[in-house]
C-alpha positions in Angstrom: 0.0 0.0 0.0 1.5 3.8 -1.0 -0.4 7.4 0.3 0.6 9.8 -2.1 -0.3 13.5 -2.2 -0.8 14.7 -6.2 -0.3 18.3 -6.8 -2.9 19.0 -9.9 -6.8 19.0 -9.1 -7.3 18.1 -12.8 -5.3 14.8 -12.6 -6.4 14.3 -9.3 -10.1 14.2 -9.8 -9.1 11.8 -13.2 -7.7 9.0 -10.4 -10.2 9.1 -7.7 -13.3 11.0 -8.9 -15.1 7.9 -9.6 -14.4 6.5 -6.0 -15.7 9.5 -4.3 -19.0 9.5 -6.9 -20.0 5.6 -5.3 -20.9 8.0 -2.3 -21.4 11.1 -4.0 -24.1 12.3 -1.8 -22.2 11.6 1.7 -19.1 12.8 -0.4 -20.4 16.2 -1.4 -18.0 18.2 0.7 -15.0 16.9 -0.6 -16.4 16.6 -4.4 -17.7 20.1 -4.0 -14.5 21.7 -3.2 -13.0 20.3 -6.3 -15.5 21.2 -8.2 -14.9 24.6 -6.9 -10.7 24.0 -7.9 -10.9 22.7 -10.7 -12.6 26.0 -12.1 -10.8 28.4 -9.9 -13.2 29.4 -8.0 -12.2 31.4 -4.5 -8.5 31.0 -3.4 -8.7 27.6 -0.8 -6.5 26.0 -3.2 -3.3 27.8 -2.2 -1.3 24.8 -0.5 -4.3 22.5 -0.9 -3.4 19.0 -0.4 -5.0 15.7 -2.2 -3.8 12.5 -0.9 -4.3 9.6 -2.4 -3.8 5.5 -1.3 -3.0 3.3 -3.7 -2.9 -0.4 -3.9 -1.1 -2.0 -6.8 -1.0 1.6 -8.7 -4.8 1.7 -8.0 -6.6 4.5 -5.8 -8.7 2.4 -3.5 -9.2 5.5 -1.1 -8.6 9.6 -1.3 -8.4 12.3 1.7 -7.7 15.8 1.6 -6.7 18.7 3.0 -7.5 22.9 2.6 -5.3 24.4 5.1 -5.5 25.6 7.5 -8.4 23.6 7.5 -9.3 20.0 8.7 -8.7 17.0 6.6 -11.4 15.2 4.8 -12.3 11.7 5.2 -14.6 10.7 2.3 -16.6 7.6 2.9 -16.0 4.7 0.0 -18.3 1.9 -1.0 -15.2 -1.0 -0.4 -13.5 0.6 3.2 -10.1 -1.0 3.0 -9.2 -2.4 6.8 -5.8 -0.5 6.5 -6.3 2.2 4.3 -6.7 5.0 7.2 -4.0 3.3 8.9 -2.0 4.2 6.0 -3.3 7.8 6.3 -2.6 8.5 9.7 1.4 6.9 9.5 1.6 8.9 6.1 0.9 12.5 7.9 2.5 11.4 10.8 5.8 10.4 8.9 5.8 13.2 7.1 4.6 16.1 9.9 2.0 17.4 8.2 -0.3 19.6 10.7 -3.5 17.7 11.3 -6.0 20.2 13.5 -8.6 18.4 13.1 -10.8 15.4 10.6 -14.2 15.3 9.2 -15.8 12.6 8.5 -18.2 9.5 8.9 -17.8 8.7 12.6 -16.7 5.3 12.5 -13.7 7.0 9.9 -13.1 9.4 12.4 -13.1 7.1 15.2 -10.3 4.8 13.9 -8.5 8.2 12.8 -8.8 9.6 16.3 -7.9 6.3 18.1 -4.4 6.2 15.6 -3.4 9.5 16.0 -3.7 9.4 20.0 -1.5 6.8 19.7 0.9 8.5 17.8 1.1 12.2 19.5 -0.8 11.8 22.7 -2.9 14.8 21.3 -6.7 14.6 23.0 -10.0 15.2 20.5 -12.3 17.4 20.6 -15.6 16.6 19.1 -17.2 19.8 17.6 -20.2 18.6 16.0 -22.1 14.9 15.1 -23.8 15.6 11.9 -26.2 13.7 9.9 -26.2 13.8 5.8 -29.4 13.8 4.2 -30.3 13.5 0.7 -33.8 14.7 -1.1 -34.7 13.3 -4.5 -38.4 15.1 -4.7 -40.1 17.8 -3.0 -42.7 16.6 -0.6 -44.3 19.6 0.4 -45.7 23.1 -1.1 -44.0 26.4 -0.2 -46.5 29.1 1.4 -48.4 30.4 -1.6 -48.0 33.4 0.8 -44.5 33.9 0.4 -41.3 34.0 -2.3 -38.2 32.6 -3.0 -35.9 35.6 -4.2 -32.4 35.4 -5.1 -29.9 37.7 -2.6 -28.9 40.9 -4.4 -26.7 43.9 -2.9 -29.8 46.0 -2.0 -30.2 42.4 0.8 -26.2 42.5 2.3 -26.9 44.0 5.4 -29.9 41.2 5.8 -27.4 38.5 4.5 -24.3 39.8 7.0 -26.3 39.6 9.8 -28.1 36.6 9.3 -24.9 34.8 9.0 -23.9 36.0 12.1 -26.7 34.9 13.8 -26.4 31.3 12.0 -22.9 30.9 13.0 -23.6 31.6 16.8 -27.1 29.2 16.6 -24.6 26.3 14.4 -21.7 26.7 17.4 -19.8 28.3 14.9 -18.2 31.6 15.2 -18.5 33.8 12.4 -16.8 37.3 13.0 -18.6 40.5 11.5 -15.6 41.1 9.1 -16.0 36.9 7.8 -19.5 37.6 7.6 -19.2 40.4 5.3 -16.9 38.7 3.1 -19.4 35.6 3.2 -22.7 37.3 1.8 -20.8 39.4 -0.6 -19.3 36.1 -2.3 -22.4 34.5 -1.6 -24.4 37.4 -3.3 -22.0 37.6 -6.2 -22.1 34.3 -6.9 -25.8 34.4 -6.9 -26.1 31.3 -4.5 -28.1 32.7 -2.0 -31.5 32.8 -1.5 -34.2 34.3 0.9 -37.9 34.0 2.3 -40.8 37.0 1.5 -43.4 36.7 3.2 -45.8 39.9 2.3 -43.2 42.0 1.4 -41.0 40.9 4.8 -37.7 38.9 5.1 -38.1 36.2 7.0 -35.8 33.3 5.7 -32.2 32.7 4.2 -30.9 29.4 2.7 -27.6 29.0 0.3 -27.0 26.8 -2.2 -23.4 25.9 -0.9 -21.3 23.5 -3.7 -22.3 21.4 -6.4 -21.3 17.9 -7.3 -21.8 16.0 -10.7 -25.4 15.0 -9.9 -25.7 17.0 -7.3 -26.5 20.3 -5.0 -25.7 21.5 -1.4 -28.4 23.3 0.9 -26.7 25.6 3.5 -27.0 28.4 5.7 -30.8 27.9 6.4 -31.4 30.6 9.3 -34.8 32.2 10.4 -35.2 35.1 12.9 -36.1 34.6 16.1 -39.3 36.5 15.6 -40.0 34.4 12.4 -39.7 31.1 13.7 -42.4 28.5 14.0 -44.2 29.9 11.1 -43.1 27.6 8.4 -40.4 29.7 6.6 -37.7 27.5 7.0 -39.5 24.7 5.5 -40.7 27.1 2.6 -37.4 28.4 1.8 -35.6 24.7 1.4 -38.6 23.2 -0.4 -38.6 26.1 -2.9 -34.4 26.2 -3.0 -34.6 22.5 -3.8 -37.0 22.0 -6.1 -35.6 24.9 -7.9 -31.9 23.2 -7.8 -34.1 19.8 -8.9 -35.4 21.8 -11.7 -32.2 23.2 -13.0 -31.1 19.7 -13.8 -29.3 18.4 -10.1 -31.0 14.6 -9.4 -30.9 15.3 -5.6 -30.1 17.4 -3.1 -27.9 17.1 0.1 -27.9 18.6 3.7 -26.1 18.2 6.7 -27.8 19.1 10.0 -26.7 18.6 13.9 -27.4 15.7 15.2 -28.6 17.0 18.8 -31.2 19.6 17.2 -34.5 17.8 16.5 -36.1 20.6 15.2 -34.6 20.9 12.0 -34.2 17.2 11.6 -37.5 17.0 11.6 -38.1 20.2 9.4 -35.8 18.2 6.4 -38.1 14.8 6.4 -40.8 16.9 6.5 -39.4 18.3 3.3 -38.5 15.2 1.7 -34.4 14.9 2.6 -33.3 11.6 4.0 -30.4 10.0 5.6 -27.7 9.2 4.1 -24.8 9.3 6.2 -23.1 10.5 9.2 -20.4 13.2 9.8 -17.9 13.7 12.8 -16.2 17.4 13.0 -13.3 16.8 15.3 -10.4 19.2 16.5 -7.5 18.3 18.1 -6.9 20.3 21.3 
């Protein structure tokens, strides 16, 4: 067995793109930030690093690395028992700084138990995620109410929504991130909010796209707006607009620990898929 890292997203994605698309729906991170490389989008892929494990000359797993970001962990249909194994003695041998893994927990878990081992550094769980996946729409949006795309007129709206999502996500997002956040997000066009007779009320992003498919992210509503449907209004109308435009599914991940908006996806149509495990490394 040989871990590699290869330098060019292009040739990259030619070896292992096919592995990561048997899971492309848990896999969306990872495929959407290449997607996002490969057409020079944004500037995460200064120092980027995209490891590869081969077996025999063949890929049989892939991980990677934005720094100063965590590594990614992808999940594969045929888990190889010592492919992580590998992973872990390959950054190890090689002192690459690992802050942190995300990743299907049981991934993370093995990652985690190795690296202890290795360095005696202790883990700190940050979030339990689950992935879901919606292939149709399941309910109406308020006839009430509007999906309209994010515009400059709405930055102020889209600045301080984000703040508000990062503290409700355990996420900080500073006023000056923020900023930069809805102004890409606005300029890209990816971000989308709730009207409800001529009020704001809702925000939800379409985040990456893979092959087949699209990321929901971002989905914050007001205090004073909650419990009145928006949320699921805005994601239903987002998706099936991102289902109309030619993606065969959509993908979210949500906390594990907040039942609210677990049960605001199903209600929409999103299943699980997967799980993911943020982890930092104290």
């Amino acid at each position: 067995m040989k871990v590699l890292l290869e330098t060019s997203i292009k040739r990259y994605l030619e070896r292992v793109e096919d592995l990561l698309l048997q899971q492309e729906a848990n896999n969306n991170l990872m495929l959407g930030l290449l997607e996002r490389g490969k057409n020079n989008i944004g500037v995460f892929t200064d120092g980027i690093r995209l490891g590869i494990v081969e077996e025999n000359g063949e890929p049989i797993y892939a991980f990677m690395q934005t720094p100063p970001n965590k590594w990614i962990l992808p999940k594969v249909k045929h888990q190889h028992e010592h492919a992580i194994q590998a992973v872990v003695q390959f950054l190890f041998q090689n002192k690459y700084p690992v802050p942190g893994v995300i990743g299907p927990s049981e991934l993370v878990d093995e990652f985690v138990g190795l690296w202890k081992e290795l360095t005696g550094k202790i883990e700190n769980i940050h979030m339990k995620q689950l992935i879901y996946q919606l292939d149709e729409v399941k309910v109406k949006p308020d006839p009430k109410g509007k999906l309209i795309q994010g515009t400059d007129e709405h930055l102020s709206n889209v600045r301080e929504w984000l703040q508000h999502f990062g503290e409700q996500a355990n996420m900080e997002i500073a006023k000056t991130q923020a900023d930069s956040m809805a102004r890409s997000y606005i300029q890209k066009g990816s971000i989308y909010l709730w009207e409800s007779e001529g009020e704001l009320v809702s925000m939800v992003n379409n985040s990456r796209r893979t092959r087949n498919g699209a990321s929901v992210n971002a989905v914050f509503t007001p205090d004073e707006h909650k419990r009145k449907g928006y949320a699921t209004s805005v994601v239903a109308a987002l998706s099936q607009k991102l289902l109309d435009e030619g993606a065969k599914f959509c993908n979210l991940y949500t906390d594990l620990s907040n039942p609210t908006s677990n049960s605001i996806y199903k209600k929409i149509g999103y299943y699980v898929v997967g799980d993911s495990v943020d982890c930092l490394f104290e």
